[in-house]
C-alpha positions in Angstrom: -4.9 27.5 -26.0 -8.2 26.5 -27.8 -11.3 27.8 -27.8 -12.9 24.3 -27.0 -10.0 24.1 -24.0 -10.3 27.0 -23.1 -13.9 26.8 -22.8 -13.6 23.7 -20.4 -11.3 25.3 -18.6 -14.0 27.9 -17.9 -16.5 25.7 -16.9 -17.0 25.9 -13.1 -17.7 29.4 -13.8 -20.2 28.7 -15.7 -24.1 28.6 -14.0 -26.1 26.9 -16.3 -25.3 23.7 -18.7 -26.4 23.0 -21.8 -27.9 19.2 -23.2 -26.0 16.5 -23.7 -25.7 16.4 -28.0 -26.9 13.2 -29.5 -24.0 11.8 -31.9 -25.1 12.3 -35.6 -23.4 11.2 -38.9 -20.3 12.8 -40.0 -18.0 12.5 -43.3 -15.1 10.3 -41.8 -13.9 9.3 -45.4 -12.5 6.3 -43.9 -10.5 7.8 -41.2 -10.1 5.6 -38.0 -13.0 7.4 -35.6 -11.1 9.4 -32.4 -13.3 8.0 -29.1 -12.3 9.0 -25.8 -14.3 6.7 -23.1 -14.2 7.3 -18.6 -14.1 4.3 -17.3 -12.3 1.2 -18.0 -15.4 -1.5 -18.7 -16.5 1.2 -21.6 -13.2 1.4 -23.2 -13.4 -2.1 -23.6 -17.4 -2.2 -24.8 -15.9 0.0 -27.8 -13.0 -1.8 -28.7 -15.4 -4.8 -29.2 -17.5 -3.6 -31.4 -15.9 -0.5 -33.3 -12.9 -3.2 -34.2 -9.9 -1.8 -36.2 -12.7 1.1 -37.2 -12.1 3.1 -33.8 -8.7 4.4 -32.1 -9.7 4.8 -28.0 -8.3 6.3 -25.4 -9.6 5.3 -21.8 -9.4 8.3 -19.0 -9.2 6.3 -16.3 -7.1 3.2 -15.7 -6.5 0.6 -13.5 -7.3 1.9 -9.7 -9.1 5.1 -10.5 -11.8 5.8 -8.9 -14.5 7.6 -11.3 -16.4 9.0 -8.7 -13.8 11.4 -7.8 -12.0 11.2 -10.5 -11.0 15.3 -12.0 -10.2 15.6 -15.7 -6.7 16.8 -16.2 -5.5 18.8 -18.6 -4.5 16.4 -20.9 -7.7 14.7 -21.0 -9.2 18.0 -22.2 -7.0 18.0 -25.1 -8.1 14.5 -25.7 -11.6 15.4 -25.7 -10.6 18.0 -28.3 -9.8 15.8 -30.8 -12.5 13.1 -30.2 -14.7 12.7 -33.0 -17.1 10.7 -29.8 -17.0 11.0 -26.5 -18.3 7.5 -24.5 -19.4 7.9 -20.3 -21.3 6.0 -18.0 -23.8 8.4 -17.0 -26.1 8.2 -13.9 -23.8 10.4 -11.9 -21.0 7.7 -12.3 -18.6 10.8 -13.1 -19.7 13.0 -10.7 -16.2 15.8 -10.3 -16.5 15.8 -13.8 -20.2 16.6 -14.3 -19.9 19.5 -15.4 -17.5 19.1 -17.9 -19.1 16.0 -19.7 -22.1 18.4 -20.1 -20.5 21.1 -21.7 -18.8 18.4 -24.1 -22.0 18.1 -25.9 -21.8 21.5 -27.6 -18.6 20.6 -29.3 -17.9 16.8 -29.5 -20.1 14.1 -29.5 -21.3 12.5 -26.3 -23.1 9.4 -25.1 -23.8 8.1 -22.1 -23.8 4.3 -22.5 -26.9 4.1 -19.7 -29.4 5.9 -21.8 -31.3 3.2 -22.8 -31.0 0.6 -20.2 -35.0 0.4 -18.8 -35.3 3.1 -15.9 -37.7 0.2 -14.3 -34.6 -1.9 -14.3 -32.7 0.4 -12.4 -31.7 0.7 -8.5 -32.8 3.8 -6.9 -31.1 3.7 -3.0 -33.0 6.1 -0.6 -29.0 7.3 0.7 -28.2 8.3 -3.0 -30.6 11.8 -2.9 -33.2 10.6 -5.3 -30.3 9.5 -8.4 -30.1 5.8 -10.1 -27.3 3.4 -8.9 -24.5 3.7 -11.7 -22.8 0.3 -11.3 -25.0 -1.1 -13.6 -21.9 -3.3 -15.2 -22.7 -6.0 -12.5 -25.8 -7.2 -13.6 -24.4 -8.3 -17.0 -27.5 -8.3 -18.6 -27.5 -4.5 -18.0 -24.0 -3.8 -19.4 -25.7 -6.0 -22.7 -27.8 -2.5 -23.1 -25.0 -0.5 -23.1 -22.9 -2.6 -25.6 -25.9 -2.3 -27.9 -26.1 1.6 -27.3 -22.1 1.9 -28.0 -23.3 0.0 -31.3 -26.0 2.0 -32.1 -24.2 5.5 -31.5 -21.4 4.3 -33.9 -23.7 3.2 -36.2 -25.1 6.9 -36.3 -21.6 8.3 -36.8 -20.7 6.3 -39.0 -23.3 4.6 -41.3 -20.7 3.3 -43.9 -19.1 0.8 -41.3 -22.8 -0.2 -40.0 -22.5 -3.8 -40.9 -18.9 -4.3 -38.9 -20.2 -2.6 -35.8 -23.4 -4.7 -35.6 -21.5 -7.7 -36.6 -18.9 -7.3 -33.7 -21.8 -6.2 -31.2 -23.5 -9.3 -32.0 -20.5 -11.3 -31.5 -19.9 -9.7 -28.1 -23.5 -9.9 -26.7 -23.2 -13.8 -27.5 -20.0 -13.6 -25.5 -21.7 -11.8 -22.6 -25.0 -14.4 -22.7 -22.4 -17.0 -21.6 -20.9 -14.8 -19.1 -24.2 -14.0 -17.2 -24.8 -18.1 -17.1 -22.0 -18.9 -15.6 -22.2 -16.5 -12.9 -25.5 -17.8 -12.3 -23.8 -21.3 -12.3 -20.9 -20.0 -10.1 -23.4 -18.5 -7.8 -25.5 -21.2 -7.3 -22.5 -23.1 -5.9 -22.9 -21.0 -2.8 -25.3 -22.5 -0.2 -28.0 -19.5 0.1 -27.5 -18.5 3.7 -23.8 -17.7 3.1 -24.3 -15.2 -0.1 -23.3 -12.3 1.7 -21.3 -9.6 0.2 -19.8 -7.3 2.5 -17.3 -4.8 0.6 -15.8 -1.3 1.2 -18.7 0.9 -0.5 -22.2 -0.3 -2.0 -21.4 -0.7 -5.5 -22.5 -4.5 -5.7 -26.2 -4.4 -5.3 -26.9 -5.0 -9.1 -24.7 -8.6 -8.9 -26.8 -8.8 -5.7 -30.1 -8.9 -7.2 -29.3 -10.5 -10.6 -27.2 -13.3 -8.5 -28.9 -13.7 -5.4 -26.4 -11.7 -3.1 -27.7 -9.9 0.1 -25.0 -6.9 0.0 -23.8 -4.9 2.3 -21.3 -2.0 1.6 -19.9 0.2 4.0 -19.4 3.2 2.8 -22.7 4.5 0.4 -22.8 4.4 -3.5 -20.3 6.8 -4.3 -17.1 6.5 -2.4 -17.0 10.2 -1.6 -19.3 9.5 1.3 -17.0 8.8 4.4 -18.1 6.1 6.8 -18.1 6.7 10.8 -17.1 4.7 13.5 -20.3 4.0 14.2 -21.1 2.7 10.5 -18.1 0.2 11.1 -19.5 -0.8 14.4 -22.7 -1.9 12.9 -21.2 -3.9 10.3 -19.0 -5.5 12.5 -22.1 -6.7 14.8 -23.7 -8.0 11.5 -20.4 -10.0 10.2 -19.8 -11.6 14.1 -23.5 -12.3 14.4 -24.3 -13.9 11.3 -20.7 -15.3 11.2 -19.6 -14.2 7.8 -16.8 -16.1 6.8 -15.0 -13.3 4.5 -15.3 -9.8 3.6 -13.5 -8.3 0.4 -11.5 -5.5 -0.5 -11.7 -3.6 -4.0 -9.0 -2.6 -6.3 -10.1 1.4 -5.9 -10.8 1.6 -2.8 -8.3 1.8 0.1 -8.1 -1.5 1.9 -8.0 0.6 5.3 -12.2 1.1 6.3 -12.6 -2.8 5.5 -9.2 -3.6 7.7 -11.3 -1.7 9.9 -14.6 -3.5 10.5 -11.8 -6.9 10.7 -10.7 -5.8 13.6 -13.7 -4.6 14.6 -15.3 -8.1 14.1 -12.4 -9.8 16.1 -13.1 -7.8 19.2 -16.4 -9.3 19.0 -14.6 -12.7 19.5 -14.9 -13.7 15.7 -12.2 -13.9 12.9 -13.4 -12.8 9.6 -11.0 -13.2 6.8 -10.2 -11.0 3.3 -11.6 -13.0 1.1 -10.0 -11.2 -1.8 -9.6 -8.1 -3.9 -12.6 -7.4 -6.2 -12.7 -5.0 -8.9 -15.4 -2.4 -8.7 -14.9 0.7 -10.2 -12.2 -0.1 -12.6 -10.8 -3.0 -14.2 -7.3 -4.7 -13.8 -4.3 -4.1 -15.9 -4.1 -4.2 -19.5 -3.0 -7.3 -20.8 -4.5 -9.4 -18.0 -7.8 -11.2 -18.0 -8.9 -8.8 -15.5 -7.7 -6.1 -17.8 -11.4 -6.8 -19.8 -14.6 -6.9 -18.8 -15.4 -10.1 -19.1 -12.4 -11.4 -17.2 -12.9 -8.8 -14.6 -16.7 -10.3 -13.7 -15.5 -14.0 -13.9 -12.7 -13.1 -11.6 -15.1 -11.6 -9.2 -17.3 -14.3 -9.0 -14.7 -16.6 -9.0 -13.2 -14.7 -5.9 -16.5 -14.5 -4.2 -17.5 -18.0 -4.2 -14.0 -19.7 -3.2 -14.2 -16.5 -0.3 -18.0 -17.6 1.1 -18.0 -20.9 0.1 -14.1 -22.0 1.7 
């Protein structure tokens, strides 16, 4: 076993971590760049702009759940050969904190949040003082983390420069358009129906970039659990304000939000699914949900046709 394994391995032991390394420029002689990425929406943020210069490997497909998502194993030895190491940051992968820490004094890491504005950023009171990591739903946002996938690249790997910004730019333009027509899309929802009522509260960036009043049952992180009393209350919001759909989300188990349904129709009111969203990870590879882009207009696209039916 490696040193580098062995050291990850080793790393719950360990009391105190070390800072995160800031990627710096390295002799790749024209060798395809090794990046490792969490979550699905980043693996595709690379692809996009490091083009045929980058070879990535995503942790986590479609389904997982990065907030309690564990590294295997094999991801270590993954990480081992990274020449970069992509995250989301904010706490977004919390069960592997620790590890993604400790990366930093072997491989380089970046988190792809690091330079969105902190004023721009959702603190909820229930989330113990931390920002909101979803930040991929106010597309605007997830435009500051494309440019800091460019700019980390860039450092890396000076000599491809010019392809990296050209594909960024390229992308951004492509993700301009995508934030208008949500807007568009949005707008097509008469104001006192845009609610958003979903299994945990991972929507309240689309809520204030969109104009969304969101509700989520369980908290930011889907290692909260929610009570009976939590789907009580929700259900007494949905029958009162007679929501006419609720949604379900790809990661999450279906059964809390089958929950507060049947909750709502012992109140005398029928709420319907009004569809599975993705949250936390993207769909399949190979489908338009499979990218990021295809995964927000399918949202929105599920939302409105949901509220608005």
């Amino acid at each position: 076993m490696s040193k580098l394994l062995l050291g990850f391995l080793l790393v719950p032991l360990l009391a105190a971590c070390g800072p995160i390394e800031s990627p710096t420029a390295r002799d790749l002689d024209g060798e395809t760049i090794e990046v490792v990425t969490t979550i699905g929406m980043i693996t595709d943020a690379v692809e996009h702009v490091g083009g045929s210069r980058v070879h990535v490997q995503g942790l986590m497909g479609p389904g997982v759940d990065p907030h309690l998502y564990k590294a295997s194993e094999g991801d270590l030895r993954r990480v081992e050969k990274a020449d970069v190491v992509f995250f989301g940051g904010l706490h977004l992968e919390a069960k592997m904190a620790d590890v993604l820490e400790r990366i930093g004094e072997q491989r380089a890491t970046q988190a792809v949040t690091d330079e969105i504005p902190r004023a721009r950023l959702l603190r909820p009171a229930q989330f113990k003082g931390q920002y909101d990591p979803h930040v991929w739903f106010n597309v605007t946002l997830w435009m500051h983390a494309v440019e800091q996938v460019r700019d980390t690249l860039v450092r890396l790997d000076p000599g491809s420069a010019q392809l990296y910004r050209r594909n960024a730019a390229a992308y951004l333009e492509q993700l301009e358009e995508l934030d208008g027509y949500v807007h568009e899309r949005a707008a097509t929802v008469p104001e006192e129906k845009r609610v958003l009522i979903t299994a945990h509260d991972a929507f309240n960036y689309f809520g204030r970039q969109y104009g969304f009043d969101v509700r989520g049952l369980q908290g930011i992180s889907t290692a909260s659990e929610a009570g009976a009393g939590d789907v009580q209350q929700l259900a007494h919001f949905i029958a009162n304000r007679r929501i006419p759909a609720i949604f379900v989300e790809s990661s999450v188990s279906p059964r809390t939000i089958e929950a507060v349904r049947e909750a709502v129709r012992a109140r005398g009111f029928d709420v319907r699914i009004g569809g599975s969203l993705y949250s936390d990870a993207m769909g399949s590879p190979g489908t338009p949900e499979g990218t990021y882009i295809g995964m927000v207009r399918h949202n929105i696209d599920s939302i409105v046709a949901g509220l608005a039916g």
